[in-house]
Each structure stands twice: as structure tokens, then as C-alpha cells.
N, C-alpha and C positions, 0 to 999 in steps of 0.2 A: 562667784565666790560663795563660798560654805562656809558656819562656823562647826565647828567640833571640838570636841573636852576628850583631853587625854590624861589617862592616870598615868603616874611614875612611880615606882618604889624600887628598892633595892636594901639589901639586908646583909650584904656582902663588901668585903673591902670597906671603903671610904664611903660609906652609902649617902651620908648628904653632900660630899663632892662631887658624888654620880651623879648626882639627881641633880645638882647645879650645873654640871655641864650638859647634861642628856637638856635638861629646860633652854641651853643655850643654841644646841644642836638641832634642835625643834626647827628653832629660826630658820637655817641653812636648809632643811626642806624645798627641792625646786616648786615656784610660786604659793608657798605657805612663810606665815608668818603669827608670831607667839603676840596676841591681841594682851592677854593677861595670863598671870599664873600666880598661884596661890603661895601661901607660906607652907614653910614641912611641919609634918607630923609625923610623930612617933606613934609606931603601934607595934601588936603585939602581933605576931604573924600567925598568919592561919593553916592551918595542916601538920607535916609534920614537929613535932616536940624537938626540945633542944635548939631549935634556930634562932640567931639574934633579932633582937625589934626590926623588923622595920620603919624605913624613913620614906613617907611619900607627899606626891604635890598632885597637883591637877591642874594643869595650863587649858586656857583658852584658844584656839587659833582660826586662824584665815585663811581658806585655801581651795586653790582649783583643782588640785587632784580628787579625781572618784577615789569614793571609801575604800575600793581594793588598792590602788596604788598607794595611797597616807600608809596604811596597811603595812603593806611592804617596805616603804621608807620607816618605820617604828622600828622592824625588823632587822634594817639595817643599824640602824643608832644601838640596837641590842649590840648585834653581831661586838662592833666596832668597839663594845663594854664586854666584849669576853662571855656574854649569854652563849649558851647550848641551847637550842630546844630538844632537849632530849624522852618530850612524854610526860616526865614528874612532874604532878599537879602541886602547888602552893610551897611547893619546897623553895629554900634558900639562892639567892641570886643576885646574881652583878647586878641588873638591871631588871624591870620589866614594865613594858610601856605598853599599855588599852587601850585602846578604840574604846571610849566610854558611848559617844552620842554622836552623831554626826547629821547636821541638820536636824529636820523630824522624820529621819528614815526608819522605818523600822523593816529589819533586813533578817535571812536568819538565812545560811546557807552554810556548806562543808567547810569553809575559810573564816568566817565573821558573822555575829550576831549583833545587832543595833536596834536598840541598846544596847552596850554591856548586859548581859545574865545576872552577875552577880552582884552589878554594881548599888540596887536597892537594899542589899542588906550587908553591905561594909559600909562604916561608917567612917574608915579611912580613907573612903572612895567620896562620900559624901560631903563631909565635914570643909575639903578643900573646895570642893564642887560648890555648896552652898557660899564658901567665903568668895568668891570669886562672880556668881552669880547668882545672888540670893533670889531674884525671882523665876529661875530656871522651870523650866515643865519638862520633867524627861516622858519622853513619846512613850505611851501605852501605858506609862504609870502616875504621873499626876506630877502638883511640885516637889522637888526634890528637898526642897527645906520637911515637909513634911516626914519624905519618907525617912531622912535623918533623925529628925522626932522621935520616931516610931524606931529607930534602932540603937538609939543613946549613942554617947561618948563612952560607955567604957573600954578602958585600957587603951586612950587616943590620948595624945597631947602636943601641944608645940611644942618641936624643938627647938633649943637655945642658940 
């Protein structure tokens, strides 16, 4: 068994309903299961202008599928919230769920990068990360509480 951290956000429809269920639907995963996951936060989305806050979480989980299969099961939990992958980077969405870390792999291939890429400098990404596992080491970058340090809270909050 593996542990791995996955980001959720969604910015679209009912996006803390989404992300309630998508955290529930984690579970159902064949041989994975949601260890811990974080409280939501509100943030400000990144890319294009005009799109509502996003709302995201970071769950913990347990699980014997290799990093490509989890992979493909996120994909599905998209599908199944109405996601397109249609190309458009940081644009507005049902759903969208990361591969943030999985074990200490660090992985970089045409499908998946592990670590996450981006995930040292959102602090959407961080913020639920560190509440969930404050003394976290993400692989090739250091503690994760730090690198949150170094990108602040602004424009992050719980939501109510």
C-alpha cells in the first residue's frame, strides 16, 4: 500500500457539494481508501478572468494501485461530474482532481508528473496539504509547510 495526496477544486455548479462528494467517491476507488482529507477553501482561480472562486480540499489516501491507474480512476470521478478535458488550462470546471504526490516518486512522463508541477506555488494546493499533514516532505522540494510560507495565504480562506 502507497500513501498519496490529491487536490479537488471545482468552481462550477455546487462546487462545495462537488467536492463533498468527489472526497466521498475517492473512497469507492478499487483497493484505495480516504485515510484523511482537509477542510475547503475558497480561492481565487487562476487563469482565465471572470471565473467564479474556487472551492478546494486535499484528501489523503491508501492505496495499491500504481500512480497510472489512481490516475485514471480521478479521471473517471471527473467524467462522472460532467469534466471535459478539453485542452483549456486553469479555466472553470465541474470538477478537477491531482495527483499531487504519491509516495516519494518522483515521476515526469507524457501522462503524469510527481510531484505535482504546480503544486509548490498554490497555496490552495498547500494550505489543505499542510492542514492535513503538517510535517509532509514533498519529494525534490523540501517540507511543504515551508514552501506554503514562502507563497502566503493571499486570497485563500475557509469556507463556511
Amino acid at each position: 500500500m502507497n500513501v498519496a495526496y490529491i487536490g479537488l477544486g471545482a468552481n462550477l455548479g455546487d462546487p462545495a457539494a462537488t467536492v463533498h462528494s468527489a472526497l466521498q467517491e475517492l473512497d469507492g476507488i478499487r483497493t484505495t481508501r480516504v485515510l484523511r482529507q482537509s477542510r475547503l477553501y475558497r480561492s481565487r482561480p487562476v487563469g482565465p478572468a471572470g471565473q467564479p472562486d474556487y472551492v478546494n480540499a486535499v484528501a489523503q489516501v491508501e492505496t495499491a494501485l500504481p500512480p497510472h491507474e489512481l490516475l485514471d480512476a480521478l479521471f473517471a470521478i471527473e467524467a462522472l461530474h460532467g469534466r471535459v478535458r478539453d485542452g483549456q488550462r486553469w479555466g472553470p470546471r465541474t470538477l478537477d482532481l491531482d495527483l499531487l504526490i504519491y509516495a516519494d516518486l518522483e515521476l515526469s512522463d507524457a501522462r503524469l508528473t510527481l510531484p505535482h508541477p504546480e503544486m509548490t506555488h498554490r497555496n490552495f494546493v498547500l494550505a489543505p496539504l499542510v492542514e492535513i499533514a503538517p510535517e509532509l516532505r514533498i519529494p525534490g522540494h523540501g517540507p511543504a509547510r515551508l514552501a506554503l510560507q514562502s507563497v502566503g495565504s493571499e486570497g485563500l480562506a475557509l469556507c463556511q
